[in-house]
C-alpha positions as CSV (number, residue, x, y, z in Angstrom):
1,X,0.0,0.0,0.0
2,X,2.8,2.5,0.7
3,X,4.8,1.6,-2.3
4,X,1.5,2.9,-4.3
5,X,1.3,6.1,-2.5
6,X,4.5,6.7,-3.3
7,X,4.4,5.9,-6.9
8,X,1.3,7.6,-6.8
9,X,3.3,11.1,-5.2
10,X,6.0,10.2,-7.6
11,X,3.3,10.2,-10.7
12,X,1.4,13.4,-9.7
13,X,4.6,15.3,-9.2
14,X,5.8,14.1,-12.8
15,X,3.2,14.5,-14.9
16,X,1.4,17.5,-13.9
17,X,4.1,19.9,-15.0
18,X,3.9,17.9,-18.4
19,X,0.3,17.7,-18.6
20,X,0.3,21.6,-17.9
21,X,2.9,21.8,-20.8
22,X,0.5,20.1,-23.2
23,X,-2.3,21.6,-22.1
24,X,-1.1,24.8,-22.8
25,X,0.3,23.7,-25.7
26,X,-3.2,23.0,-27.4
27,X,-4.5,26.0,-25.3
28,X,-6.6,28.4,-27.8
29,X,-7.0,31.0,-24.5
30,X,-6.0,30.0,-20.5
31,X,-7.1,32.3,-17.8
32,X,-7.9,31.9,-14.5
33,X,-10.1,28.4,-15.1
34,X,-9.0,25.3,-13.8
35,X,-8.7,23.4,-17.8
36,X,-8.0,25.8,-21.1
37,X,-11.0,28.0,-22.6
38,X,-10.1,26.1,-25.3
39,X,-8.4,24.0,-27.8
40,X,-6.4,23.9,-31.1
41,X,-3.7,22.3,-32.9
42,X,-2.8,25.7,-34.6
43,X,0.4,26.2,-32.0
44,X,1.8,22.6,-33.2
45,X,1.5,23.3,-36.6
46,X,2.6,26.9,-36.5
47,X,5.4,26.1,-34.3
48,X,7.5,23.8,-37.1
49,X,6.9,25.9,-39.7
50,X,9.0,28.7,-38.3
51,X,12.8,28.5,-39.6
52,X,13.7,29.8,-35.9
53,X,12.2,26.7,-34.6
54,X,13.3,24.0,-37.5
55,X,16.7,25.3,-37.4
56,X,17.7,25.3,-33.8
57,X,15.9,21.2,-34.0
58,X,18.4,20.8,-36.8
59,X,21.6,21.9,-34.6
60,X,20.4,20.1,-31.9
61,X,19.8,17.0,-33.9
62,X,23.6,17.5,-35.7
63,X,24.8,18.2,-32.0
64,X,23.9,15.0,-31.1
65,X,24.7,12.8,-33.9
66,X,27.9,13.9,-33.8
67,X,28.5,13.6,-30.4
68,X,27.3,9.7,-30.4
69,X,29.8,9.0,-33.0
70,X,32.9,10.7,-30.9
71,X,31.5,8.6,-28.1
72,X,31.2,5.8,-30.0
73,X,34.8,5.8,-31.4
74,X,36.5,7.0,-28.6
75,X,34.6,5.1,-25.7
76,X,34.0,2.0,-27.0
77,X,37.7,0.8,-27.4
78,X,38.9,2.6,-24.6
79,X,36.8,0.6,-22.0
80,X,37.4,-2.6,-24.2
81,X,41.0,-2.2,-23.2
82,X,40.3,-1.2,-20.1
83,X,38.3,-4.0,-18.8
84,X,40.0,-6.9,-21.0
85,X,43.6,-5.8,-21.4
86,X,44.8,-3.2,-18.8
87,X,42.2,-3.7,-15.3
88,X,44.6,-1.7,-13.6
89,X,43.6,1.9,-15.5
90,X,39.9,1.5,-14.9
91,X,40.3,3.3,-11.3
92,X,42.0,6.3,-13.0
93,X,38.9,6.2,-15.8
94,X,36.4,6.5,-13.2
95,X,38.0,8.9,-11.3
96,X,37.8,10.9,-14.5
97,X,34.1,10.0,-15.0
98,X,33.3,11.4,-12.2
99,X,34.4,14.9,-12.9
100,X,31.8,16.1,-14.8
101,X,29.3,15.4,-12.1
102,X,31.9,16.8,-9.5
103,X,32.1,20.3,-11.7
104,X,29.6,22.5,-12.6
105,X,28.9,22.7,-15.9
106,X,29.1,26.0,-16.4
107,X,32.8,26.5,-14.6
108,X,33.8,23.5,-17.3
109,X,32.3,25.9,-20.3
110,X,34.1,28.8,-18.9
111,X,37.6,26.7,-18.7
112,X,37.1,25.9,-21.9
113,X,36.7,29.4,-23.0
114,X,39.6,30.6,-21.9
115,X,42.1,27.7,-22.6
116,X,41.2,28.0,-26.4
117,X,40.8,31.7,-26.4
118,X,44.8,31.2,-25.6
119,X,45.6,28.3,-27.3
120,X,43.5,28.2,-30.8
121,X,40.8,31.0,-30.7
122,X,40.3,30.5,-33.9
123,X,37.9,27.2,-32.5
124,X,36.5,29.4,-30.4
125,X,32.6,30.0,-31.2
126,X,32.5,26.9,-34.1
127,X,30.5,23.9,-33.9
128,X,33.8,21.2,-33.2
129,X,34.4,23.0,-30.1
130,X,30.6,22.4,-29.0
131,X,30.6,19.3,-29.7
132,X,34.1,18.0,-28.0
133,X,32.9,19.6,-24.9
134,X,29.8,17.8,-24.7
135,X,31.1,14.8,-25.5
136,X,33.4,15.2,-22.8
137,X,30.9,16.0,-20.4
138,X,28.5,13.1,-21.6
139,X,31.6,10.8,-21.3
140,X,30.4,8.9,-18.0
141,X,27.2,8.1,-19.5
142,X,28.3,6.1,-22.6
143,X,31.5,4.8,-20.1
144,X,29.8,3.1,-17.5
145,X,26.9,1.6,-19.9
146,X,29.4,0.2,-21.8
147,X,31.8,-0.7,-19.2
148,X,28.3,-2.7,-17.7
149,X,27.8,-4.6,-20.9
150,X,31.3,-5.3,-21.2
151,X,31.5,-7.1,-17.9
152,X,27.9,-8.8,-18.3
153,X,28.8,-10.1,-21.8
154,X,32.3,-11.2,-20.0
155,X,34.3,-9.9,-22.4
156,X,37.7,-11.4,-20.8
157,X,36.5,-14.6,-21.4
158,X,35.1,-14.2,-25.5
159,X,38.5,-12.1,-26.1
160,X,40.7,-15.1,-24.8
161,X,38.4,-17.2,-26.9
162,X,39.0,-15.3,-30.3
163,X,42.8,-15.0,-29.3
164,X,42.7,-19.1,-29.1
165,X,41.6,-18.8,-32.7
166,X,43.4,-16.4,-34.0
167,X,41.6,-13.1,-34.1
168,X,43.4,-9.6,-33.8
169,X,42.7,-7.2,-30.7
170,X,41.2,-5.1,-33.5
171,X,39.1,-7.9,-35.1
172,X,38.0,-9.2,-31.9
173,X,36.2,-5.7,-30.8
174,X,34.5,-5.5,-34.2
175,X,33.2,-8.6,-34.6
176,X,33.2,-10.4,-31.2
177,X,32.9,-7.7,-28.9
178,X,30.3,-5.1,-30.5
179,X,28.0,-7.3,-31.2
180,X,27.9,-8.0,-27.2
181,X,27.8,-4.9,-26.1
182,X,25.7,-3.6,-28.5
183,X,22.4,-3.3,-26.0
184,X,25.0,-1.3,-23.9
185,X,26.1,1.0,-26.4
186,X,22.6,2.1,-27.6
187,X,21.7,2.9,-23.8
188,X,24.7,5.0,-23.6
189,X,24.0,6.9,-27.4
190,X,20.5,7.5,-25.4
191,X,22.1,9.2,-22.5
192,X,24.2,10.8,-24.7
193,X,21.2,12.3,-26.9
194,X,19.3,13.4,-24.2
195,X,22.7,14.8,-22.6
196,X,23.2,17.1,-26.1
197,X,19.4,17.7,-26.8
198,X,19.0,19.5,-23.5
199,X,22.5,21.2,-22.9
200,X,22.4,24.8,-21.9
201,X,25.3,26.0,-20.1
202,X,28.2,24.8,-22.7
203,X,26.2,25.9,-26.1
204,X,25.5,29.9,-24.5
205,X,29.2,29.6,-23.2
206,X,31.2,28.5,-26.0
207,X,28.7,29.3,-29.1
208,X,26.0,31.5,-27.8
209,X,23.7,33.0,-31.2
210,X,26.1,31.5,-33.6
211,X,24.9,28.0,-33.4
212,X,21.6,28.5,-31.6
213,X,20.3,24.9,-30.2
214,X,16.7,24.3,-29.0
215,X,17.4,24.7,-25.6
216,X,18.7,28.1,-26.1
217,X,15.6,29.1,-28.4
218,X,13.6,27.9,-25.4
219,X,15.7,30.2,-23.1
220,X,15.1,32.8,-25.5
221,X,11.3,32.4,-25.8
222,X,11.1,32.2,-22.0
223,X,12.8,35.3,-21.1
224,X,11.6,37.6,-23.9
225,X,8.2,39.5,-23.1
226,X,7.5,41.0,-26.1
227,X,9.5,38.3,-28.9
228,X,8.6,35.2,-26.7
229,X,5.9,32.7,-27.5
230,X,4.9,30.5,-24.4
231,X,2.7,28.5,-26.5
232,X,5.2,27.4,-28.9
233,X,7.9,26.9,-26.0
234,X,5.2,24.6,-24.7
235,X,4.8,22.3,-27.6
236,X,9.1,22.3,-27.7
237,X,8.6,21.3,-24.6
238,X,6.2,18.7,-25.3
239,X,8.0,17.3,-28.2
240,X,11.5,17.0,-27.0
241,X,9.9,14.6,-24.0
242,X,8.0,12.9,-26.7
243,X,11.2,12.5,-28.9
244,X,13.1,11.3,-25.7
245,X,10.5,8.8,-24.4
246,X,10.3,7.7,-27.6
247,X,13.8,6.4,-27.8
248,X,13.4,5.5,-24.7
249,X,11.1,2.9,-25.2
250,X,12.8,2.0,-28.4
251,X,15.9,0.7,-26.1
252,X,13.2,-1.0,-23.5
253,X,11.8,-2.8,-26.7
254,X,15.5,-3.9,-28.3
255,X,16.7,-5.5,-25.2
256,X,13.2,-7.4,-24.1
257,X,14.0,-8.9,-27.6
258,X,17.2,-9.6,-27.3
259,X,16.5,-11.2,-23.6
260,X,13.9,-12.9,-25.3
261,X,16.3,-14.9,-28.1
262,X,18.8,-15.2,-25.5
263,X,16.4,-17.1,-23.5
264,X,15.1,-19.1,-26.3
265,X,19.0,-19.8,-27.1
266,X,19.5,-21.4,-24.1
267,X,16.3,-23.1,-23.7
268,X,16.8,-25.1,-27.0
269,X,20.3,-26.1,-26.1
């Protein structure tokens, strides 16, 4: 009974703000009545058709791509070595994962600032610079998911197996390893998404107006009294957590299946 109440609590306090955010995203006028005076799909279909709108989606989209693949290239083989060839450098790689939770993001964005207004200002402002900094802040996510798979999939033991027939290091991870892992390293790209959808502090830092993401359209909309359209920053709103629960339940639905054959595997053997 008290776990429901507290799911319950947990429910209410969750989904009211996003039920108020759709609301008022379908909201023809909302005064001081408890539900809308009424209701329209204008806002939604207004909203994309602004280039404002399509082309802050369209960095933030880019942003995130690109940051997956860095993550991707870089993490990937760097915890396969980790956990399979070198144990002894994983405490040094967590200690490092943890300093992007340890620091706030904004004192990271303005260390970043000034190291490459000295060193190469002339990536200061562009789009690479973005998006190595928020790789490097979404780091831990994509480390420790695949760093999990990795030692669920025992990847010691399938390494030292295509060693025993011959594979490369290199051969191994692509063929062998990935394919393991793989579960792990679409959770990660997830985190990592919703890490470089919603990222504030680094894009108005290091970028500001020159590569406008939709977080800082929403900032700009929100502040803005007379430019500002709270409808449209509603159904943003409403479409970024659609977008993100989405893929969410895209990932829920890949591993059930591949739980599912795994099962079935074992069961016919």
């Amino acid at each position: 009974m008290t776990r429901r109440v507290f799911l319950g609590l947990l429910a209410v306090y969750f989904g009211l703000p996003l039920l108020a955010a759709l609301l008022y995203s379908v909201a023809t006028r909302w005064t001081d009545t408890p539900l809308p005076d009424g209701y329209t799909l204008s806002h939604w279909i207004n909203v994309f058709a602004k280039p404002d709108v399509v082309g802050a989606l369209g960095r933030s989209l880019l942003l995130s791509a690109v940051v997956v693949v860095i993550e991707i290239v870089l993490v990937v083989p760097a915890a396969y070595w980790s956990v399979v060839h070198n144990p002894r450098i994983g405490s040094m790689i967590q200690t490092i994962a943890v300093i992007p939770f340890a620091i706030p993001w904004v004192v990271v964005g303005a260390g970043i600032q000034l190291v490459t207004k000295s060193l190469a200002p002339q990536l200061f402002g562009t789009f690479w610079l973005l998006a190595a900094s928020t790789a490097a802040i979404a780091f831990p996510f994509m480390y420790r998911a695949v760093e999990s798979s990795l030692l669920a999939a025992g990847a010691v033991q399938l390494s030292e197996a295509a060693a025993t027939c011959g594979a490369s290091p290199m051969r191994t991870l692509v063929k062998v390893i990935v394919p393991a892992i793989r579960g792990g390293v679409v959770s990660g790209a997830l985190l990592v998404i919703a890490t470089a959808m919603n990222e504030f502090a680094l894009a108005k830092i290091l970028t500001g107006v020159s590569f406008e993401t939709l977080p800082l359209w929403s900032a700009r909309q929100f502040v803005s009294r007379t430019l500002g359209d709270p409808n449209a920053l509603a159904v943003v709103t409403i479409f970024t957590f659609g977008l993100l629960f989405a893929l969410s339940a895209l990932v829920v639905w890949l591993g059930r299946g591949r739980v599912s054959a795994s099962m079935g595997g074992n069961t016919i053997s």
